[in-house]
C-alpha positions in Angstrom: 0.0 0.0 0.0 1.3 3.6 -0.8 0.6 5.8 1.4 -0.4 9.8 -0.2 0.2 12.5 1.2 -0.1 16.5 0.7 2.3 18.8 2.8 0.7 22.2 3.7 3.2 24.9 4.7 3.8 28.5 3.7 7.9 27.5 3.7 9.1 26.8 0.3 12.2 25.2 1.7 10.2 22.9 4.4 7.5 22.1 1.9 10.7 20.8 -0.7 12.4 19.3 2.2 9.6 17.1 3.6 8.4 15.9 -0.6 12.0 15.4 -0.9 12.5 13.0 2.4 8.7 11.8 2.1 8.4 11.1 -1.8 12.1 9.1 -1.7 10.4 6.2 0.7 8.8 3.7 -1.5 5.8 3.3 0.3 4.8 6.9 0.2 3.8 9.5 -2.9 3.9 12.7 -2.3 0.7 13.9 -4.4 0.9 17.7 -4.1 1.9 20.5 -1.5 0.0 24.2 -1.0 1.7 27.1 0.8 -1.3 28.2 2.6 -4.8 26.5 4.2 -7.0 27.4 1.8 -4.9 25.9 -1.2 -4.4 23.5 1.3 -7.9 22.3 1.3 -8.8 22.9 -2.5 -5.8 20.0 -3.0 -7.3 18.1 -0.4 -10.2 17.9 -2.1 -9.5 17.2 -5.5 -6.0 14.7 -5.0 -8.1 12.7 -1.8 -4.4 12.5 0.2 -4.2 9.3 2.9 -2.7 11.7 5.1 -1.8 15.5 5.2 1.0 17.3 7.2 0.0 21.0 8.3 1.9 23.8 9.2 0.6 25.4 12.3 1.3 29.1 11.5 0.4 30.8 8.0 -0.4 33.4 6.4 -4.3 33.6 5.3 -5.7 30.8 6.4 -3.7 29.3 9.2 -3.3 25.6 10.2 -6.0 26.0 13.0 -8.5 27.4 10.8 -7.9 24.8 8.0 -8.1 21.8 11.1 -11.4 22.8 11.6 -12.4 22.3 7.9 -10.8 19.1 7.5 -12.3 17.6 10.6 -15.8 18.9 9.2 -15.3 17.8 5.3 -12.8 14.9 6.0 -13.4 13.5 9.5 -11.2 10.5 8.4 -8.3 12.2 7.0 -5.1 11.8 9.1 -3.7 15.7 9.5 -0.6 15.6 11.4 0.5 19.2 12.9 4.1 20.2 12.0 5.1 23.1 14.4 8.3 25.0 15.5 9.5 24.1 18.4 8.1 27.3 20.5 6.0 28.5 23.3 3.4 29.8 20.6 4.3 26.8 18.1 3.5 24.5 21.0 0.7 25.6 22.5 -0.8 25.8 18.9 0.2 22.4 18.3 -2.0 21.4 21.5 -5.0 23.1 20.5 -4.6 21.2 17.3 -4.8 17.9 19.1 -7.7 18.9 21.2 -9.5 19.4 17.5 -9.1 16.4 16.4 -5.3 16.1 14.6 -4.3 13.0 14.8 -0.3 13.8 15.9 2.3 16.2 15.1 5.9 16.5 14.8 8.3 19.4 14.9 10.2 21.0 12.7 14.2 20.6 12.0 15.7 22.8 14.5 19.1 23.4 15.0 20.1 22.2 11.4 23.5 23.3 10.3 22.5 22.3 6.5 19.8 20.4 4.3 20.8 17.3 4.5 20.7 17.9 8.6 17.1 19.6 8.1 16.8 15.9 6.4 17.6 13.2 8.7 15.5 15.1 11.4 12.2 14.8 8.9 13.6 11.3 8.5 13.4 10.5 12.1 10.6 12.2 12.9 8.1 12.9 10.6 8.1 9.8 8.3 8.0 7.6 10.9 4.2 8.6 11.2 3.3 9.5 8.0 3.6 5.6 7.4 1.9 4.9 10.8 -1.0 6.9 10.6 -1.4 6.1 6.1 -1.8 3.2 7.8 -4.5 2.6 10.4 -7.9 4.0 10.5 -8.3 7.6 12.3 -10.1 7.1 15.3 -13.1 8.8 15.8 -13.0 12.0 18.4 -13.4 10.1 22.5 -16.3 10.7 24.2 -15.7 11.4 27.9 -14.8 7.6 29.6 -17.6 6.9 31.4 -17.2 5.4 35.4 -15.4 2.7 35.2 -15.8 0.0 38.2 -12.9 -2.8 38.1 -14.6 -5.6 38.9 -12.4 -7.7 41.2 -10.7 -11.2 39.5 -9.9 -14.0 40.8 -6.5 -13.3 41.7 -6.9 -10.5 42.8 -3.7 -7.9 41.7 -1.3 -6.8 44.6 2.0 -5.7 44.5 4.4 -8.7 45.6 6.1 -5.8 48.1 2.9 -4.9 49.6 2.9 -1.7 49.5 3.1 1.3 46.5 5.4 4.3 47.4 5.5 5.7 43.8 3.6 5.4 40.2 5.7 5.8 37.4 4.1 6.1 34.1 6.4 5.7 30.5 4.1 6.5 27.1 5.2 8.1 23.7 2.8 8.4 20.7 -0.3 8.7 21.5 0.5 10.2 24.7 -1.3 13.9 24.9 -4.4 12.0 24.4 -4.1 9.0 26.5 -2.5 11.1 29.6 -5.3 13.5 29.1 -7.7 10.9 30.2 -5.8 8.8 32.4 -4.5 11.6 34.6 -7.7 13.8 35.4 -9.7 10.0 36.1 -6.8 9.7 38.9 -8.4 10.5 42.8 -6.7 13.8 43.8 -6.4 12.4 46.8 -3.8 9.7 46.1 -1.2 8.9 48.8 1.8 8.5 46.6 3.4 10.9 43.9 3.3 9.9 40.2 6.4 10.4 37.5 5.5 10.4 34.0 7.8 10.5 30.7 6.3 11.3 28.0 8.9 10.9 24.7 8.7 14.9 23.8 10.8 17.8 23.0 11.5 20.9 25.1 8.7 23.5 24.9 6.0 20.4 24.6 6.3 19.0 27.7 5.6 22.0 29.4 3.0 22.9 27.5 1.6 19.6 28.5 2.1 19.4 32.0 0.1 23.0 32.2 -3.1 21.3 30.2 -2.9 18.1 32.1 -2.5 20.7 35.9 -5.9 22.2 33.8 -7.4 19.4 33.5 -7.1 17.5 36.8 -7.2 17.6 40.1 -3.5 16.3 40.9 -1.1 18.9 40.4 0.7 18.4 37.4 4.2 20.5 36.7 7.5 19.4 35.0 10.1 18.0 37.1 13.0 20.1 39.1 15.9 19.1 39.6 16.7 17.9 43.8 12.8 18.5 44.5 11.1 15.7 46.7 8.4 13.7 45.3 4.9 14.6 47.1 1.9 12.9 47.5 -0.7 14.7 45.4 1.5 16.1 42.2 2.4 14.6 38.7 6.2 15.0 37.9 6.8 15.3 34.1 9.9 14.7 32.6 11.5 18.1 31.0 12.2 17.1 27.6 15.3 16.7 26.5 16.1 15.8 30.1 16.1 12.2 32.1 14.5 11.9 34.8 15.6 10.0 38.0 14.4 9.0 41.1 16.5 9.0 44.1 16.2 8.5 48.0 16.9 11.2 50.2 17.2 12.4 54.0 13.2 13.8 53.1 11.7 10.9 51.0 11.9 10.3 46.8 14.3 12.7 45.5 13.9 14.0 41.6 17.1 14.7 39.2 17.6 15.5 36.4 20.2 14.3 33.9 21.6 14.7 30.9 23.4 11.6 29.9 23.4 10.2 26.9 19.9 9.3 25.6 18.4 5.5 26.1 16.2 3.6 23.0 17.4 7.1 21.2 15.0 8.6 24.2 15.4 11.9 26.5 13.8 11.5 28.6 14.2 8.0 28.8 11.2 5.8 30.5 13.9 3.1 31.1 16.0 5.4 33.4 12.7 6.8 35.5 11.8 2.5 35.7 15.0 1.3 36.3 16.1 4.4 38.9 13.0 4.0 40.6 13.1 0.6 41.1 16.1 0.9 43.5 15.2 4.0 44.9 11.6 2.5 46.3 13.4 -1.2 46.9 10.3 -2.3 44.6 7.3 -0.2 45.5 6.2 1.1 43.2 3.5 0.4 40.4 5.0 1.0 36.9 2.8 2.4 33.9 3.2 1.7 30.0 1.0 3.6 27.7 1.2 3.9 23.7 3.9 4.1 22.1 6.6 3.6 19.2 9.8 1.5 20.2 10.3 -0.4 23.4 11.4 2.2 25.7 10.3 1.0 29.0 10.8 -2.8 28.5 14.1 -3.3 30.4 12.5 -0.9 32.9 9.9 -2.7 33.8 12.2 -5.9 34.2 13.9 -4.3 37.1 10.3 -3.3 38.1 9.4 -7.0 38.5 12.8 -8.3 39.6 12.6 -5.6 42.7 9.0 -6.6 43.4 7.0 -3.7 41.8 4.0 -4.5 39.9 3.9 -3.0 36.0 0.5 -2.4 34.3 -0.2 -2.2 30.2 -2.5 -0.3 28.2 -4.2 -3.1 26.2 -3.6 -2.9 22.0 -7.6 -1.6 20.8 -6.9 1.0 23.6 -3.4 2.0 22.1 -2.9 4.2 19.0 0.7 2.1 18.7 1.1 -1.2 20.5 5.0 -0.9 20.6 6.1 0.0 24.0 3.3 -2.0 25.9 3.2 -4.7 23.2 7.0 -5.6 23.7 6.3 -5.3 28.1 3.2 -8.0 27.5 5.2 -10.1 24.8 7.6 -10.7 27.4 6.1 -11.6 30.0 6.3 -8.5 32.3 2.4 -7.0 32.3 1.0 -8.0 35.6 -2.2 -6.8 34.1 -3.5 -5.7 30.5 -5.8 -3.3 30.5 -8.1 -0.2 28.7 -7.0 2.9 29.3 -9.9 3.4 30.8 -9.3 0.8 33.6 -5.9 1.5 34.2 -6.9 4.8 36.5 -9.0 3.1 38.9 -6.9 0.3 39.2 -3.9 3.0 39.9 -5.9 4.5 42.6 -7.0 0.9 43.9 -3.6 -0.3 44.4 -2.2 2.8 45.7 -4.5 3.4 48.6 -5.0 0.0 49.6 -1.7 -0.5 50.1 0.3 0.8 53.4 0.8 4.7 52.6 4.3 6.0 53.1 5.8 6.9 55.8 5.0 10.7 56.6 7.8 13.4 55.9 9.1 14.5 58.9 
């Protein structure tokens, strides 16, 4: 199957660059570009693209305005979002999402040529044009209703018996999936929780302000030497790992800048595997949507310190990479929804000993 796309920006030297790196795949066609939305859409409609990459800020008819179109005339289309990386390019990008774009990648930055420009379009922006020419766009969520996890059989515990931290690992697919899995959490839960989600600089605070909007946890990006408090949602920085630590005052936060893990920073396999000897094992471990298998040796040491590790089930999961590898081998104590996987976060958190209080 070729994939077809149509690249929308008002950049005559990013529109050539992406048909260059897109069109030289053999599984994709580039079938025409526009410079504007509103060339944009008449191309749209007359070429019938598999998938469309849109610049977020143009002249006339910017990328926003030509979203809303798209989702209105062509609710199946796949319309990935290609931003700077910026504060306005960003929070752009997220109100993009919220309409119903499927993804988004950003732009070369910090290119010292073309061919540069190149193997960042390479590595980040064909890798899902093929995913999404690929799969069916999923229709827009409707709020998860209450979800009540019905007990099994054997029932899940933590083999430690108790859950000091939640760690939480997720790539593509992430905005989305954290958007509902982190406001379903109870404010009210006894242990902190540490996300990475696999995203530039810019992005991940942009994020962590519309998760902190969206729920009742407090939700901020990660600093470096804070203590980890019952209540809040870390995120990783991006560009940054993130590692947990104990200190003289509990679970300790830093932030590193080693090399990256699974081409990853942050890395979900250093906040896994650092946790897991920071918490000697309790802890509950995460692992959402994703490209890759970022969070697979992680949750080994998870299980070897005696941590539980729960996965996001594959009809759930807009890519079945990074929890599909955890279940394949073995290391999912349970497979679930997303929808399930907040409740059972809050289940296993509070009935569980709570931590020790901070003196």
């Amino acid at each position: 199957m070729t994939v077809r796309v149509v690249v929308v920006d008002d950049s005559v030297v990013v529109r050539r660059t992406v048909a260059d790196v897109l069109g030289a795949a053999d599984d994709i066609e580039v079938v025409g570009t526009a410079s504007d939305g509103r060339l944009g859409l008449r191309k749209i409609a007359d070429l019938k693209p598999d998938v469309v990459t849109l610049d977020v800020e143009m002249p006339g008819m910017g990328g926003l305005e030509a979203l809303a179109h798209l989702r209105r005339d062509h609710p199946e289309l796949a319309v990935i979002m290609y931003s700077t990386l910026t504060e306005r390019g960003a929070a752009a990008t997220f109100e993009a999402l919220a309409l119903g774009a499927v993804d988004y990648a950003t732009k070369p930055s910090g290119a010292v040529n073309r061919e540069a420009a190149a193997s960042q379009v390479r590595d980040n922006l064909l890798p899902l044009v093929r995913l999404w020419g690929r799969r069916a766009v999923p229709r827009p969520r409707k709020p998860a209703p209450v979800v009540v996890v019905v007990e099994e059989t054997t029932p899940l515990v933590v083999p430690t018996g108790r859950v000091d931290l939640v760690v939480i690992g997720v790539s593509t697919g992430g905005p989305d999936a954290l958007a509902a899995l982190v406001p379903a959490i109870r404010a009210d839960l006894p242990v902190p929780v540490v996300v990475v989600q696999h995203m530039p600089p810019v992005f991940t605070t942009m994020l962590a302000q519309r998760l902190d909007n969206l729920s009742g946890l407090h939700v901020a990006e990660a600093q470096d030497g804070e203590t980890a408090r019952a209540g809040n949602v870390y995120l990783a920085p991006g560009g940054q790992h993130v590692e947990v630590r104990r200190g003289a005052g509990g679970l300790v936060l830093t932030l590193s800048d080693a090399p990256p893990e699974n081409s990853c920073r942050p890395a979900v396999d250093v906040l896994f595997r650092t946790a897991a000897t920071a918490t000697q094992g309790r802890l509950l471990g995460v692992v959402l949507t994703g490209m890759g298998q970022d969070g697979l040796i992680g949750s080994q040491h998870i299980r070897t310190a005696g941590g539980a590790v729960l996965a996001q089930d594959e009809a759930t999961s807009v890519v079945w990479g990074m929890p599909g590898f955890v279940v394949r081998n073995d290391l999912a104590d349970r497979v679930l929804p997303l929808e399930q996987i907040a409740p059972t976060i809050t289940r296993l958190a509070t009935a569980t000993k709570k931590p020790e209080p901070v003196s």
